[in-house]
FIROKE-566919 format. One record per residue: residue in three letters; y, x, z of N, C-alpha, C, CB in turn. Coordinates in nm, 3 decimals. Each point is the difference from the previous one (the first is absolute). Glycine has a CB too. Layout:
REM residues N
+-----+---------+---------+---------+---------+---------+---------+---------+---------+---------+---------+---------+---------+
:   r :    n_c2 :    n_c1 :    n_c3 :   ca_c2 :   ca_c1 :   ca_c3 :    c_c2 :    c_c1 :    c_c3 :   cb_c2 :   cb_c1 :   cb_c3 :
+-----+---------+---------+---------+---------+---------+---------+---------+---------+---------+---------+---------+---------+
: ala :       Y :       X :       Z :       Y :       X :       Z :       Y :       X :       Z :       Y :       X :       Z :
...
+-----+---------+---------+---------+---------+---------+---------+---------+---------+---------+---------+---------+---------+
REM end
This chain:
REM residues 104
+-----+---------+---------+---------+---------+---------+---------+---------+---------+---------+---------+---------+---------+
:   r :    n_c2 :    n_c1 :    n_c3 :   ca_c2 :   ca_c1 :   ca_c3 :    c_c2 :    c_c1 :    c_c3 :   cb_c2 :   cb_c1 :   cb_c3 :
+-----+---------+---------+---------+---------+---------+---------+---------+---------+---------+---------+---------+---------+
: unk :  -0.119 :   0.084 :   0.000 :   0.119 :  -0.084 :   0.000 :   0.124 :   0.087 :   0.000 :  -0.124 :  -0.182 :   0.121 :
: unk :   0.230 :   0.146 :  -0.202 :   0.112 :   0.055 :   0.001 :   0.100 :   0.016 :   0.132 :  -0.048 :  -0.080 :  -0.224 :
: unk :   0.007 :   0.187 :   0.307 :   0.036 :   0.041 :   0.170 :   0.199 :  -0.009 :  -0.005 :  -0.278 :   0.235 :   0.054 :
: unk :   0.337 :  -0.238 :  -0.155 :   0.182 :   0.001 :  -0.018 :   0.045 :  -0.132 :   0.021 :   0.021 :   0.178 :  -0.182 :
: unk :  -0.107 :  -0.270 :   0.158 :   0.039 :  -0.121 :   0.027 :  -0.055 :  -0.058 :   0.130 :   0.024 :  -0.019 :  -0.238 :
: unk :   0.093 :  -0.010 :   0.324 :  -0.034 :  -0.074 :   0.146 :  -0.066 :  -0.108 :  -0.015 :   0.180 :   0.065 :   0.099 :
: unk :  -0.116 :  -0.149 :  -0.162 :   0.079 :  -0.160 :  -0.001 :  -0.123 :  -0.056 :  -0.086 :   0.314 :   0.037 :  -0.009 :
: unk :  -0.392 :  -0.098 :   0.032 :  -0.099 :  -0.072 :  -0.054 :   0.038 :  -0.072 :  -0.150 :  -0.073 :  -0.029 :   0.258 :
: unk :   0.188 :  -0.022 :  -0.226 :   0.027 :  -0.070 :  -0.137 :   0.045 :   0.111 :  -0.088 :   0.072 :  -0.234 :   0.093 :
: unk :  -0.035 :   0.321 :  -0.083 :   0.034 :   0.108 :  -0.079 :  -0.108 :   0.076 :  -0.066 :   0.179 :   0.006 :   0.139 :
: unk :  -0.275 :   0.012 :  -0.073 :  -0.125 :   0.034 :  -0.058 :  -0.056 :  -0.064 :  -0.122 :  -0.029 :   0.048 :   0.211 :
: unk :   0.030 :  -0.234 :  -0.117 :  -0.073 :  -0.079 :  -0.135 :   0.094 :  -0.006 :  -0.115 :  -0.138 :  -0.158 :   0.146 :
: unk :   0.267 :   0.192 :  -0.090 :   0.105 :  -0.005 :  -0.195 :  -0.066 :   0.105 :  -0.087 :   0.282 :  -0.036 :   0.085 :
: unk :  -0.337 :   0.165 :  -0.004 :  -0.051 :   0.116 :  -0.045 :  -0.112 :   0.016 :  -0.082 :   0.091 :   0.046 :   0.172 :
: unk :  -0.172 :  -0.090 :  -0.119 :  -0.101 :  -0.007 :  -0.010 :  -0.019 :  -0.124 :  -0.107 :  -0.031 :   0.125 :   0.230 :
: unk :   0.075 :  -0.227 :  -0.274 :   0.000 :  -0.076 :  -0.076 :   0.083 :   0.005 :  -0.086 :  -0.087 :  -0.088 :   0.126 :
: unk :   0.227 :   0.192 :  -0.133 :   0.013 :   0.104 :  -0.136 :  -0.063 :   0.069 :  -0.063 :   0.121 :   0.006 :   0.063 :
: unk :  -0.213 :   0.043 :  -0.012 :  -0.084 :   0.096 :   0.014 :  -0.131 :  -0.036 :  -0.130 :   0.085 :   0.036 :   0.300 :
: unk :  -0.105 :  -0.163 :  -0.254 :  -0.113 :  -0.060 :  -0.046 :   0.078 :  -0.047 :  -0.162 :  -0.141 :  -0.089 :   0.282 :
: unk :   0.292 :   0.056 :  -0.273 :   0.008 :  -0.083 :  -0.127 :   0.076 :   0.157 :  -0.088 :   0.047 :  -0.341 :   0.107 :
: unk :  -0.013 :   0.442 :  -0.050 :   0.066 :   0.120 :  -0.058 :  -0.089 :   0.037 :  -0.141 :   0.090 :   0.096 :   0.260 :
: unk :  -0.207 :  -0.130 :  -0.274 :  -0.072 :   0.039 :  -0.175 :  -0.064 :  -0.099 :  -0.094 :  -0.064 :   0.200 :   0.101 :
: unk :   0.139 :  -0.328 :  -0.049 :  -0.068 :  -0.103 :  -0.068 :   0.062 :  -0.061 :  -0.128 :  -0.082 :  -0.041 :   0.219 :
: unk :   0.240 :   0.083 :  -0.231 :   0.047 :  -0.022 :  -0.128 :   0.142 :   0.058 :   0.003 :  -0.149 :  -0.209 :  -0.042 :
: unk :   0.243 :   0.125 :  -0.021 :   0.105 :   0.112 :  -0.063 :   0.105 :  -0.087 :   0.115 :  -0.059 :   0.090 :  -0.335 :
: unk :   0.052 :  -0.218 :   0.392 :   0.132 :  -0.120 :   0.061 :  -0.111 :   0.002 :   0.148 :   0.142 :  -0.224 :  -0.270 :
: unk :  -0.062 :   0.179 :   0.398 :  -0.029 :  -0.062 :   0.110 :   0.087 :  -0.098 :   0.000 :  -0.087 :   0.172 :   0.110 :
: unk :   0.041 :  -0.285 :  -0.032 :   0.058 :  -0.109 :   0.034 :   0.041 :  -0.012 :   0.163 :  -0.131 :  -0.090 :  -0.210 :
: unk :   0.223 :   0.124 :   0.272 :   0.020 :   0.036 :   0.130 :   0.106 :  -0.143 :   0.080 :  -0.027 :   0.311 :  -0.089 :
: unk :  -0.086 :  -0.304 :   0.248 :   0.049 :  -0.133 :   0.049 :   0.073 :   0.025 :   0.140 :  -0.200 :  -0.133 :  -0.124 :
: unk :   0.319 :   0.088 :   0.142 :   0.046 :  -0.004 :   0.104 :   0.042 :  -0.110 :   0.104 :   0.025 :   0.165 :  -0.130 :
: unk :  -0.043 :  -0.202 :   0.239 :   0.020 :  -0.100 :   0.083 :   0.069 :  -0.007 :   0.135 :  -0.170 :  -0.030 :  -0.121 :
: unk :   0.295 :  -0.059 :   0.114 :   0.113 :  -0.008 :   0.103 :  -0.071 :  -0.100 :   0.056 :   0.232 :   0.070 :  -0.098 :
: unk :  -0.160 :  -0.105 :   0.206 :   0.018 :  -0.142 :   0.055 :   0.033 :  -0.085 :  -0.060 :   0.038 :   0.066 :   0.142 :
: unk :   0.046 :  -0.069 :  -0.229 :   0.072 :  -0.113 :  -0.099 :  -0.060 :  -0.001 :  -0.121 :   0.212 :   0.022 :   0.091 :
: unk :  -0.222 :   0.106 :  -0.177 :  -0.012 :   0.003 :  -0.151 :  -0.127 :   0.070 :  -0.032 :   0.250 :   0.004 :  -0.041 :
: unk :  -0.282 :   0.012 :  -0.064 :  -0.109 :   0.066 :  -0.043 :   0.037 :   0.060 :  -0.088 :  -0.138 :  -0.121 :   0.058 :
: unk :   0.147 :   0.266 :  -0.106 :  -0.001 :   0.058 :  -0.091 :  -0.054 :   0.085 :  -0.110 :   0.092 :  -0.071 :   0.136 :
: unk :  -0.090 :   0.036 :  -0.307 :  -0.107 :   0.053 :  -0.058 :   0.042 :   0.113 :  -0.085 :  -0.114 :  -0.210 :   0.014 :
: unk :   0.086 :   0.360 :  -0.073 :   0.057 :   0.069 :  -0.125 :  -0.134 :   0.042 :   0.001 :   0.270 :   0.073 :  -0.005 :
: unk :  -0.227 :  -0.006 :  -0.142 :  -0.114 :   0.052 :  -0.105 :   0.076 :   0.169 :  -0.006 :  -0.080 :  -0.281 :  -0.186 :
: unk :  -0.023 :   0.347 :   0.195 :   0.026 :   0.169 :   0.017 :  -0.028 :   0.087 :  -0.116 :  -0.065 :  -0.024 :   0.230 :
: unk :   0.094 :   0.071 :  -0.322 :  -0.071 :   0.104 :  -0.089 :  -0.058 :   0.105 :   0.115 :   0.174 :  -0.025 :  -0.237 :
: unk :  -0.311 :   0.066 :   0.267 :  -0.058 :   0.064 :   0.004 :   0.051 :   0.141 :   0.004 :  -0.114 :  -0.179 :  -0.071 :
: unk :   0.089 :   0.213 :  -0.099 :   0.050 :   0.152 :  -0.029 :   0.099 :   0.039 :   0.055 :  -0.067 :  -0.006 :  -0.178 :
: unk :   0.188 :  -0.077 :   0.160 :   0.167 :   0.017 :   0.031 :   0.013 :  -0.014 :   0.119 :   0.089 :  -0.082 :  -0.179 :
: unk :  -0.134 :  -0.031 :   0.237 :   0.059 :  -0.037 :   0.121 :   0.108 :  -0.108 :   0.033 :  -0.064 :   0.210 :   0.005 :
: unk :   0.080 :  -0.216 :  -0.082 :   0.121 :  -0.157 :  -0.071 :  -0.043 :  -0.115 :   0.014 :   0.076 :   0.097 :  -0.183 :
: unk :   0.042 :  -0.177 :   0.292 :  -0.012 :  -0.143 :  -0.056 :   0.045 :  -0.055 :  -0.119 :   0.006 :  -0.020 :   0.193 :
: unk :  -0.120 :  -0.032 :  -0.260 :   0.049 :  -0.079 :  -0.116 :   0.037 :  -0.179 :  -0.002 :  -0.150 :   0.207 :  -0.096 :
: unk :   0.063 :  -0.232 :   0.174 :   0.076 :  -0.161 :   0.034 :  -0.012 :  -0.026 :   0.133 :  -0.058 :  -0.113 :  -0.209 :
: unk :   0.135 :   0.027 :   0.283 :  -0.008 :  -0.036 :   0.154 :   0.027 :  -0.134 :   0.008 :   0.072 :   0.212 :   0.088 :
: unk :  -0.119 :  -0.268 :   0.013 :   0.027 :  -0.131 :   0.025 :  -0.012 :  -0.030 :   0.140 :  -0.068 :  -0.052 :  -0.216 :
: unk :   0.162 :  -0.076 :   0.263 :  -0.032 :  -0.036 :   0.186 :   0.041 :  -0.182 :  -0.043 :   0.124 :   0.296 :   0.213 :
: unk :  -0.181 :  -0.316 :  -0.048 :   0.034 :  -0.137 :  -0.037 :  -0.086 :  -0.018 :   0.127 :   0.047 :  -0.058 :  -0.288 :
: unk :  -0.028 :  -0.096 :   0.336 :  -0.086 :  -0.041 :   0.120 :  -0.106 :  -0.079 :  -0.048 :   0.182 :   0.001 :   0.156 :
: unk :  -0.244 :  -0.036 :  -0.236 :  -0.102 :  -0.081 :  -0.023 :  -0.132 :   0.155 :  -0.086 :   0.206 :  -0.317 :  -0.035 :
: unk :  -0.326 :   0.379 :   0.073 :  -0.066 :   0.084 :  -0.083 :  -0.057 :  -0.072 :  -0.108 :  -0.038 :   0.144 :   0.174 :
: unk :   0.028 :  -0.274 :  -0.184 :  -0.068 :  -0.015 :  -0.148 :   0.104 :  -0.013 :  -0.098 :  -0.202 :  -0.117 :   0.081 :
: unk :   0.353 :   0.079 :  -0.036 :   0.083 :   0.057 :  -0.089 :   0.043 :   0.137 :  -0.070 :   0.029 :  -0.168 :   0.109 :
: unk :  -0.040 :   0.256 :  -0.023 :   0.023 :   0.127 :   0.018 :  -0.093 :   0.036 :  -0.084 :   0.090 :   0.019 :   0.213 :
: unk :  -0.223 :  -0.051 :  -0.219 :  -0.088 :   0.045 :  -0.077 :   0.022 :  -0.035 :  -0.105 :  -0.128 :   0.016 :   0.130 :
: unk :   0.136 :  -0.117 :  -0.184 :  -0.003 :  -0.100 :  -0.162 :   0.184 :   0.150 :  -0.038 :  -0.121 :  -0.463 :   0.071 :
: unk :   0.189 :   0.449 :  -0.030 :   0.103 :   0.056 :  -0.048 :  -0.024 :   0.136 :  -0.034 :   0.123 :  -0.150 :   0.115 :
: unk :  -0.169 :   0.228 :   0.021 :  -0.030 :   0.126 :  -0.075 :  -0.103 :   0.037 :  -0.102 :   0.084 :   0.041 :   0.184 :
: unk :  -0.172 :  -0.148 :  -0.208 :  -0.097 :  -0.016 :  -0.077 :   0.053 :   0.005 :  -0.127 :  -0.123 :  -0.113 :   0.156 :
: unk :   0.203 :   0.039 :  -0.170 :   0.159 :  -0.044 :  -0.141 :   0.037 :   0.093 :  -0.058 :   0.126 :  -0.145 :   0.106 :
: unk :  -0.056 :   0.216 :   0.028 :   0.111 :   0.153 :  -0.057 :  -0.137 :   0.110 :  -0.013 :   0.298 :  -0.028 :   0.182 :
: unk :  -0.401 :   0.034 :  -0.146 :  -0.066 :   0.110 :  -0.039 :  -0.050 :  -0.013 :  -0.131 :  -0.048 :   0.044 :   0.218 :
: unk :   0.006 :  -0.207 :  -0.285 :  -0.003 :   0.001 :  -0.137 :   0.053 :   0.035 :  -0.091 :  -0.057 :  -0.098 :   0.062 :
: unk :   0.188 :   0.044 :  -0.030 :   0.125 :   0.027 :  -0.035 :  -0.008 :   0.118 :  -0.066 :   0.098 :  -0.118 :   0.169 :
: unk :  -0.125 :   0.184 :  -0.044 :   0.038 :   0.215 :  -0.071 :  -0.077 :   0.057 :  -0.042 :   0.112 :   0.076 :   0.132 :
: unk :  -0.261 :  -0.197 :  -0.170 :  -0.079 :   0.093 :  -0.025 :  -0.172 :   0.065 :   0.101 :   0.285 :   0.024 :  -0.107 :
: unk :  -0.246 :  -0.049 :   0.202 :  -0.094 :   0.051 :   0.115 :  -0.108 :  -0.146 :  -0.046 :   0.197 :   0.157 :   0.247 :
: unk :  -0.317 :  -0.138 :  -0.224 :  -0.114 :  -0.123 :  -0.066 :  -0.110 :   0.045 :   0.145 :   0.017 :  -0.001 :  -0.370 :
: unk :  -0.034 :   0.104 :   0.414 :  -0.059 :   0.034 :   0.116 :   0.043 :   0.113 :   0.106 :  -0.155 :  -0.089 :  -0.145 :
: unk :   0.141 :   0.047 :   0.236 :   0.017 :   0.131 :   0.140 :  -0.098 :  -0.013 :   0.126 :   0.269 :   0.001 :  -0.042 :
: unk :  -0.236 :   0.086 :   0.119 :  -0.072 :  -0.026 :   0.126 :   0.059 :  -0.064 :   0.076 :  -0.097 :   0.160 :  -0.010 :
: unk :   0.072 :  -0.256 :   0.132 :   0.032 :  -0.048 :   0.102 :   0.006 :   0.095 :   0.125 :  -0.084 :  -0.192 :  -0.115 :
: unk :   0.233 :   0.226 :   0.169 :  -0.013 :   0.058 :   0.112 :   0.064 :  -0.057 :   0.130 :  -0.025 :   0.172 :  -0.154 :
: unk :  -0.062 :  -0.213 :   0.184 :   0.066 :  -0.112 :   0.172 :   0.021 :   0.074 :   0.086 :  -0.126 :  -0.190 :   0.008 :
: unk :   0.138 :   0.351 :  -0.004 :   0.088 :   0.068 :   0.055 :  -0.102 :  -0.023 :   0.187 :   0.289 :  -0.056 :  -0.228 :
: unk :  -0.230 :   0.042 :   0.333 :  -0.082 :  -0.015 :   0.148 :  -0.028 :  -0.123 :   0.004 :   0.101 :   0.159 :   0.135 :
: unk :  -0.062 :  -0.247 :  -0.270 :  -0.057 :  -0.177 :   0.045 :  -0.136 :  -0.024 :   0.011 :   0.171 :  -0.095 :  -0.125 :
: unk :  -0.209 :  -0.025 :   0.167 :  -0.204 :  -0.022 :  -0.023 :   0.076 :  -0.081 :  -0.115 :  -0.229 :  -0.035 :   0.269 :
: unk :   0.074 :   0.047 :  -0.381 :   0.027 :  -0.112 :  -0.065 :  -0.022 :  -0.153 :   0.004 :  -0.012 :   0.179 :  -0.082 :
: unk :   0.125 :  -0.272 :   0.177 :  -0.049 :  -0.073 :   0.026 :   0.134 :  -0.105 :   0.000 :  -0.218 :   0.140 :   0.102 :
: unk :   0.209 :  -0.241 :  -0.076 :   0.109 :  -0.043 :   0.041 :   0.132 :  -0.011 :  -0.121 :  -0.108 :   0.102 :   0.235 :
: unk :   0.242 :  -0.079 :  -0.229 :   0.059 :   0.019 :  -0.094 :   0.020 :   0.083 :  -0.135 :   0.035 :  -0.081 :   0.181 :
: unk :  -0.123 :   0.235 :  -0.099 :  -0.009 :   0.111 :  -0.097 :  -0.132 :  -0.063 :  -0.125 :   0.082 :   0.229 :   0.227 :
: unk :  -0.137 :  -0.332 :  -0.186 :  -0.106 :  -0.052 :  -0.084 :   0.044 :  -0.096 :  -0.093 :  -0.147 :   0.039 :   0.168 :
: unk :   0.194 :  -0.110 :  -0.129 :   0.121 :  -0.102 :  -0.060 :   0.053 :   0.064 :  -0.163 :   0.105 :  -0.060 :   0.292 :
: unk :  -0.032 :   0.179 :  -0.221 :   0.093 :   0.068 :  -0.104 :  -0.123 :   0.038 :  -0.072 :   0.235 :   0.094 :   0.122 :
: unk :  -0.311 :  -0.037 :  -0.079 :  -0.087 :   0.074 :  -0.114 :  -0.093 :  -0.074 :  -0.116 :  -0.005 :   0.158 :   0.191 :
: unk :  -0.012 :  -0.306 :  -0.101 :  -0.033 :  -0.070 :  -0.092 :   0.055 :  -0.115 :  -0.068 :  -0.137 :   0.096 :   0.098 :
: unk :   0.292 :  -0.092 :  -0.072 :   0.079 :  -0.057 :  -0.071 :   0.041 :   0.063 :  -0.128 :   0.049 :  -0.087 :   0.200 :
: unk :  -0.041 :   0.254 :  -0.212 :  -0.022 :   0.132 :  -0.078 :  -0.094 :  -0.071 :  -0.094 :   0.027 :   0.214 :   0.182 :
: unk :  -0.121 :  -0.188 :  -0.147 :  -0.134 :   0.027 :  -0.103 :  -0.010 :  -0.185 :  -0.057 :  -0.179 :   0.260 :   0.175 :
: unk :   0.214 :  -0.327 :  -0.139 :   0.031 :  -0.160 :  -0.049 :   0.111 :   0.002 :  -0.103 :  -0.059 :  -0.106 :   0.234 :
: unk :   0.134 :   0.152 :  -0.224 :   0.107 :   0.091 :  -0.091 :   0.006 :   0.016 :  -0.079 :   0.017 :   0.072 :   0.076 :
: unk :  -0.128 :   0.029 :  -0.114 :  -0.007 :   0.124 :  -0.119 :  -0.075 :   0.145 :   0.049 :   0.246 :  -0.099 :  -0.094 :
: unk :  -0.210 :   0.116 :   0.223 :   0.005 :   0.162 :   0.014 :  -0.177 :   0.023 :   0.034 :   0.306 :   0.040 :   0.123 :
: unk :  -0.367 :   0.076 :  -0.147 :  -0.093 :   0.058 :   0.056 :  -0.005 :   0.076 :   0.043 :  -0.055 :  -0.062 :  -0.075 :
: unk :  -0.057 :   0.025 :   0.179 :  -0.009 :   0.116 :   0.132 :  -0.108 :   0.104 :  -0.010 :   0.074 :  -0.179 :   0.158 :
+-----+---------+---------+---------+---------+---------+---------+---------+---------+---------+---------+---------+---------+
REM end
């Protein structure tokens, strides 16, 4: 296990980068407030956000970024829920995504 990281949730962001870091060229990365939910799409190679999105409802959030990633082009990426379980809202989005257009 990676001994630099204290913080439990910091690990699982790690460690579940980790896992999606050789699976294609885009990640799909999820973040969660109290209020909002937030979604962007990453180039990989670069490191760049290429589209982002927030909003309080995740199956919106999903269907939208699902939109703008067509939009530019992106047709597949990985899913990275970052220290989330997949469960709950982060599931929502992901399968509001893939209802969409996008593949995981």
């Amino acid at each position: 296990m990676i001994k630099r990281y204290k913080n439990k949730s910091q690990r699982r962001a790690v460690r579940t980068r980790f896992k999606v870091r050789g699976t294609g060229k885009y990640r799909l990365t999820v973040f969660r407030s109290n209020k909002y939910i937030y979604a962007q799409v990453v180039d990989l190679a670069r490191g760049d956000t290429l589209v982002g999105v927030s909003g309080k409802s995740p199956s919106e959030v999903g269907e939208k970024i699902a939109k703008k990633a067509l939009k530019s082009g992106i047709g597949s990426i990985a899913f990275d829920r970052g220290s989330y379980r997949y469960h709950g809202q982060v599931k929502q989005l992901a399968e509001a995504a893939r209802v969409a257009g996008l593949k995981f």
